[in-house]
MIZA-639941 format. One record per residue (C-alpha): x, y, z. Coordinates in steps of 0.001 Angstrom, whole numbers, padded with zeros to 6 digits, always signed. Example, Ala and Ser with C-alpha at 12.3 -4.5 7.8 and 13.67 -1.06 7.14 Angstrom:
<sites>
+012300-004500+007800;+013670-001060+007140;
</sites>
This chain:
<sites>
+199376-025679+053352;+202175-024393+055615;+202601-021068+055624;+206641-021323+055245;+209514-020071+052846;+208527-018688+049350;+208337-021360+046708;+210933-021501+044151;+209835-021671+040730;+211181-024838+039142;+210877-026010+035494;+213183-028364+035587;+213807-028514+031874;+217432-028615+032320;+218966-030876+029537;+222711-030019+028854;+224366-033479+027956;+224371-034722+031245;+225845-031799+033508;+223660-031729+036546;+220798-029066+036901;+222058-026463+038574;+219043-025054+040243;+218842-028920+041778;+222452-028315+042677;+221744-024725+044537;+219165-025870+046610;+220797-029151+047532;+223531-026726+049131;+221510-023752+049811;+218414-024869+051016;+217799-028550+051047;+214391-028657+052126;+212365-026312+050348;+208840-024904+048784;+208662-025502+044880;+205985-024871+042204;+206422-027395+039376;+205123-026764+035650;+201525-029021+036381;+199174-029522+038922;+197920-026967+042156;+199516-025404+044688;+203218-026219+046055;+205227-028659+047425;+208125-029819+049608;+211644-030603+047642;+213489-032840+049810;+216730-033176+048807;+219787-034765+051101;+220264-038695+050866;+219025-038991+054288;+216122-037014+054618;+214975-038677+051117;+215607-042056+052784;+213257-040854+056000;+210525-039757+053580;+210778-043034+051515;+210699-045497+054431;+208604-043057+057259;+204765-044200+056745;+203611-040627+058295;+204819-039879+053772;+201798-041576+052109;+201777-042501+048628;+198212-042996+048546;+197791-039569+049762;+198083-038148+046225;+195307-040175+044712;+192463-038192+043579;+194852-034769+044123;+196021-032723+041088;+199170-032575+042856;+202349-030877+041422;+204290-032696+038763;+206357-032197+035527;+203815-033690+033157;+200650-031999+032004;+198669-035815+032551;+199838-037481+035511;+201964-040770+034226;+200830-042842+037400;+197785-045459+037155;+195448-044581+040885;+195313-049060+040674;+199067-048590+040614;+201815-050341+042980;+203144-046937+042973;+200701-045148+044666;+200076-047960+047261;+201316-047597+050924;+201877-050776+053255;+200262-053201+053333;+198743-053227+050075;+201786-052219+048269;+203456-055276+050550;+201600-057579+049042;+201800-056755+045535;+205660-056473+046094;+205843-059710+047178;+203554-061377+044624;+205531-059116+042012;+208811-059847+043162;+208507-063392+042554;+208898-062291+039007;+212230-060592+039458;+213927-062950+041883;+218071-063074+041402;+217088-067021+040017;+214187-065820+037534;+216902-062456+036495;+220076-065287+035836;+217412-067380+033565;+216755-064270+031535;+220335-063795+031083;+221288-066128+027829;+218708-064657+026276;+219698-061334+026820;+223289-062392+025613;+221747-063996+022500;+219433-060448+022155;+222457-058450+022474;+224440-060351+019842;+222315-060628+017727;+221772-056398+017724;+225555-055927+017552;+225973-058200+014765;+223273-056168+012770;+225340-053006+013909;+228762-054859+012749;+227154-055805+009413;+225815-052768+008432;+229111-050669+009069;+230252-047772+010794;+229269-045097+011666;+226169-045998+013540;+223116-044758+015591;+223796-046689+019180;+220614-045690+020062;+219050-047207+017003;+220575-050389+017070;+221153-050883+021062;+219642-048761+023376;+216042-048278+021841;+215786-052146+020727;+217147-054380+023780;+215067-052828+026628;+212136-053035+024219;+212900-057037+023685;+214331-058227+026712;+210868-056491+028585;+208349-057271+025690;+209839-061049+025616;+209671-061563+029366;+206010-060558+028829;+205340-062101+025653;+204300-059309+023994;+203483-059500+020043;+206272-058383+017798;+203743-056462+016069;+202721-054416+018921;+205588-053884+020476;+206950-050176+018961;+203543-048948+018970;+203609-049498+022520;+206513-047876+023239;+205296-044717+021424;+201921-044343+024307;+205062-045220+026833;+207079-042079+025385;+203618-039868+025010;+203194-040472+028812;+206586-039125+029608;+206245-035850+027557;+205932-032576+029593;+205088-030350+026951;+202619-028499+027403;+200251-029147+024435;+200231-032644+025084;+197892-033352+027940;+194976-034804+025214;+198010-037455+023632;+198981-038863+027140;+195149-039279+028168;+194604-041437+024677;+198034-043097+025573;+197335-044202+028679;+193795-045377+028007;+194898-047146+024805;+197635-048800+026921;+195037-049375+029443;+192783-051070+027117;+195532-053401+025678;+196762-054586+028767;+193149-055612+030411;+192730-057179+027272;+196189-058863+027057;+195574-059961+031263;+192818-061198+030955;+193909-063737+028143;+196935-064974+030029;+194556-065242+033170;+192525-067837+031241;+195635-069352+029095;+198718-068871+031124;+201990-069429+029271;+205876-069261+030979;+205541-065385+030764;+206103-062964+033494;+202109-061674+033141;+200848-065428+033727;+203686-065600+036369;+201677-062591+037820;+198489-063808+037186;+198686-066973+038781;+201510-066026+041548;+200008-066238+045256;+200956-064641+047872;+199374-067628+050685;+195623-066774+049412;+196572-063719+047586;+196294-062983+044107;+196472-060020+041809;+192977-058894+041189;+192321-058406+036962;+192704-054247+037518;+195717-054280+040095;+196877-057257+037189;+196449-054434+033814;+197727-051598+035761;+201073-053451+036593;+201265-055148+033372;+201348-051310+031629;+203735-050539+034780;+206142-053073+033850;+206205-052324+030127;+206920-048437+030732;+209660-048836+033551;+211128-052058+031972;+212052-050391+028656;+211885-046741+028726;+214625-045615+031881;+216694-048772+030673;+217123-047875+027510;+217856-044120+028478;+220873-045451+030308;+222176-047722+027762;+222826-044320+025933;+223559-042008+028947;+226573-044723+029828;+227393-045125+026082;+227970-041339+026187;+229779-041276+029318;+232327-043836+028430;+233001-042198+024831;+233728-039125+026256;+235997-040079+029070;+238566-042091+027581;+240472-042766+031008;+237294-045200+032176;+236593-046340+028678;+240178-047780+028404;+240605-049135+032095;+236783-051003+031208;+238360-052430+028127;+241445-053467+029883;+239210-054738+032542;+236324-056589+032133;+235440-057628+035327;+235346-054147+036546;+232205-053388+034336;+229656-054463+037591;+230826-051660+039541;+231573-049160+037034;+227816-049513+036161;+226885-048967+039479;+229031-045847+040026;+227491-044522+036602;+223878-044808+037754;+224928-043003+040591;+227042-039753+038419;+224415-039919+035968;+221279-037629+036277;+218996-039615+034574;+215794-037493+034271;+214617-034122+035052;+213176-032781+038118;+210982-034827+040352;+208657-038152+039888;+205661-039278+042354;+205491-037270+045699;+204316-038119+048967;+201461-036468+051540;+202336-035807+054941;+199255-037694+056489;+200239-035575+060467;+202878-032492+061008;+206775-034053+060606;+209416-031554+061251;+212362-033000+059236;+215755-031680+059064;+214899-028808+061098;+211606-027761+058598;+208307-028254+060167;+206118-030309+056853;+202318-029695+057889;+199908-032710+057261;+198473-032453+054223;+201923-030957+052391;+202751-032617+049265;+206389-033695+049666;+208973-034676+046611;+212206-036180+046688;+215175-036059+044335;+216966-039293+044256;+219521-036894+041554;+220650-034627+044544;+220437-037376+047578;+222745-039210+045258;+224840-036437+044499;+225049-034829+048474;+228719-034465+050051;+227403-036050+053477;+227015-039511+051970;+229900-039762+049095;+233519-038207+048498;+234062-035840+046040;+230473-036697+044525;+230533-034558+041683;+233406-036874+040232;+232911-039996+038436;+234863-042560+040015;+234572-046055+038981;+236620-047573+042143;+233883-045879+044320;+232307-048436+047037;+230025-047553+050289;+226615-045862+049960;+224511-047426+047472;+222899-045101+044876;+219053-044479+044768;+218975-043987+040703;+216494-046936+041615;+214590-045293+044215;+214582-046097+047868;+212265-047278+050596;+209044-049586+050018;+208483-048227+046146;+212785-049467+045364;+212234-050585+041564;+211425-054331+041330;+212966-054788+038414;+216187-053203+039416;+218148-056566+038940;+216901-057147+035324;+217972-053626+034450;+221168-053626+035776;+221506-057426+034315;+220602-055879+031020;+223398-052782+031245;+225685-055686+032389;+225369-057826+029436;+225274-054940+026765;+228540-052873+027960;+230558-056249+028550;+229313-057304+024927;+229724-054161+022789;+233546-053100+024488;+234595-056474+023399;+232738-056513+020342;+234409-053141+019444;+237635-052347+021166;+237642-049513+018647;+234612-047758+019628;+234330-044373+019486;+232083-040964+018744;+231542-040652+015355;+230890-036402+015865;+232109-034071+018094;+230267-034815+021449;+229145-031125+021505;+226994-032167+018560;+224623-035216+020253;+221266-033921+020474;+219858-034380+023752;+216145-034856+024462;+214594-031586+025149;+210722-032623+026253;+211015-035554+027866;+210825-036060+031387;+213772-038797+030722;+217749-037471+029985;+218836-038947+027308;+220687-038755+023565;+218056-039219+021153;+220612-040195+018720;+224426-041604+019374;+226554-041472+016581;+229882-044156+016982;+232598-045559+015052;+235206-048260+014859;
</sites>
């Protein structure tokens, strides 16, 4: 443990709408490397916090991943969320080679054969919206549903089961404190399902993205059956949860900033780019997700990290930092250049990036049309915002038209 600056005490329960945490914001400016002690776990840990220095610790092998297998490192959840079989804890080259049997899944031809069925998904929620009158929960009838379909479909995951999954996928993402015993029976009855589920599409493939997985090689590679559950369970909880977060978290954005909202409607084709912009603005969750170990003594950014240091990085303040974009407080939908890392960066970049933003695509291009009208059906001041979650996001979004 180095024997450094004093650690900051850091909740990171900040959930006003979507104004950005201000103790993030202070030590982005103030001190952008520092020593943090998070809600869960021992000890402390490096914050990393400028867009390059995140990129060095994402891409730089001396950060492992792997490093924090078997350590109760610091985190915002009282049961860590990650699987130790998990993609996400992997370093190269194990984590190369499930990439590239994974990505086979989530190539830009696979994502653009998905997309007529997400059209068809997305009209078919709107026109349950439409029919059932204004005002309306967004979140109900958009944001919560299409994730949920679009990821359960590409798996082939029974109707039936589908909500109750996303319940253990919500349980796993709660930081209160009292809930460390509901995220362990979460994750081992999500466990359970997907061995189960894996090991029947091992034996009876269909066109689904598991059997895609199951059979995929990568020369003589495949996905064992536990590397096979664990990303199954990984591709249900990313593909639906953080997607359908931002479905709401733009939704809100546009509603309350009439300016964009009209130029989007006027403009169509501009939607692409807006998105992107809003992933970047956007801070989409609190605090800090998987960290890193120092596996030999890195002085970055003038800070000397000791091997053995647990480092984080905040893809909310690298994407927010005044060295890499203009005015970067401000939402700017015209904004080109640096790309955002709402995604994450480096070797552990979300695979399934493309179907996500494919998904935001679709939806925003689809209900502006669908409702040039569209607007908050309460006083913005009066969303309710989720307060336990490590996720930002309305839980409900009231609209009219």
């Amino acid at each position: 443990m180095d024997s450094g600056p004093s650690a900051h005490d850091c909740p990171f329960d900040f959930a006003v709408a979507l104004e950005f945490d201000p103790q993030l914001k202070h030590l982005l400016e103030n001190e952008p490397i520092s020593r943090i002690k998070l809600p869960h776990g021992e000890g402390e840990a490096w914050l990393v916090t400028r867009y390059e220095d995140v990129r060095t610790v994402t891409t730089d092998r001396r950060f492992s991943r792997r490093g924090v297998v078997g350590r109760d490192f610091p985190r915002m959840t009282p049961e860590p969320i990650v699987q130790d079989e998990a993609i996400n804890v992997m370093d190269p080259p194990d984590s190369s080679r499930l990439r590239s049997l994974v990505s086979k899944g989530f190539t830009p031809r696979q994502v653009e054969r998905m997309r007529p069925h997400i059209e068809r998904v997305v009209t078919e929620l709107l026109d349950t919206m439409a029919a059932e009158g204004p005002p309306a929960d967004l979140v109900e009838h958009l944001a919560a549903p299409l994730p949920l379909t679009a990821i359960c479909e590409v798996l082939d995951i029974p109707e039936d089961d589908r909500w109750r999954l996303r319940a253990h996928a919500r349980t796993l993402m709660d930081f209160s404190p009292d809930n460390r015993d509901d995220a362990v029976r979460s994750k081992a009855d999500l466990r359970a399902y997907f061995a189960e589920l894996t090991a029947q599409r091992r034996a009876h493939p269909g066109d689904d993205l598991i059997s895609v997985l199951a059979t995929a090689r990568d020369g003589d590679e495949i996905l064992n059956d536990k590397e096979l559950t664990v990303m199954a369970m990984v591709l249900l909880i990313t593909g639906q949860d953080t997607t359908s977060n931002e479905i709401g978290n733009i939704a809100y954005t546009l509603l309350t900033r009439p300016r964009e909202l009209a130029t989007l409607r006027a403009h169509p084709e501009k939607i692409p780019q807006a998105i992107e912009e809003m992933l970047r603005h956007i801070p989409f969750r609190k605090g800090v997700g998987i960290p890193r170990v120092a596996t030999e003594d890195v002085e970055l950014g003038g800070v000397l990290i000791r091997a053995g240091d647990i480092v984080h990085v905040s893809y909310l303040t690298a994407n927010r930092d005044t060295a890499k974009f203009d005015r970067p407080d401000e939402l700017d939908l015209e904004r080109t250049g640096a790309p955002h890392m709402t995604f994450g960066w480096g070797g552990h970049h979300c695979l399934g990036a493309p179907l996500a933003t494919m998904e935001l695509q679709v939806a925003f291009t689809e209900l502006l049309r669908r409702f040039p009208e569209l607007r908050l059906a309460k006083p913005a001041e009066e969303v309710r915002w989720s307060a336990t979650s490590i996720w930002r996001y309305p839980v409900a979004l009231h609209v009219g038209w």
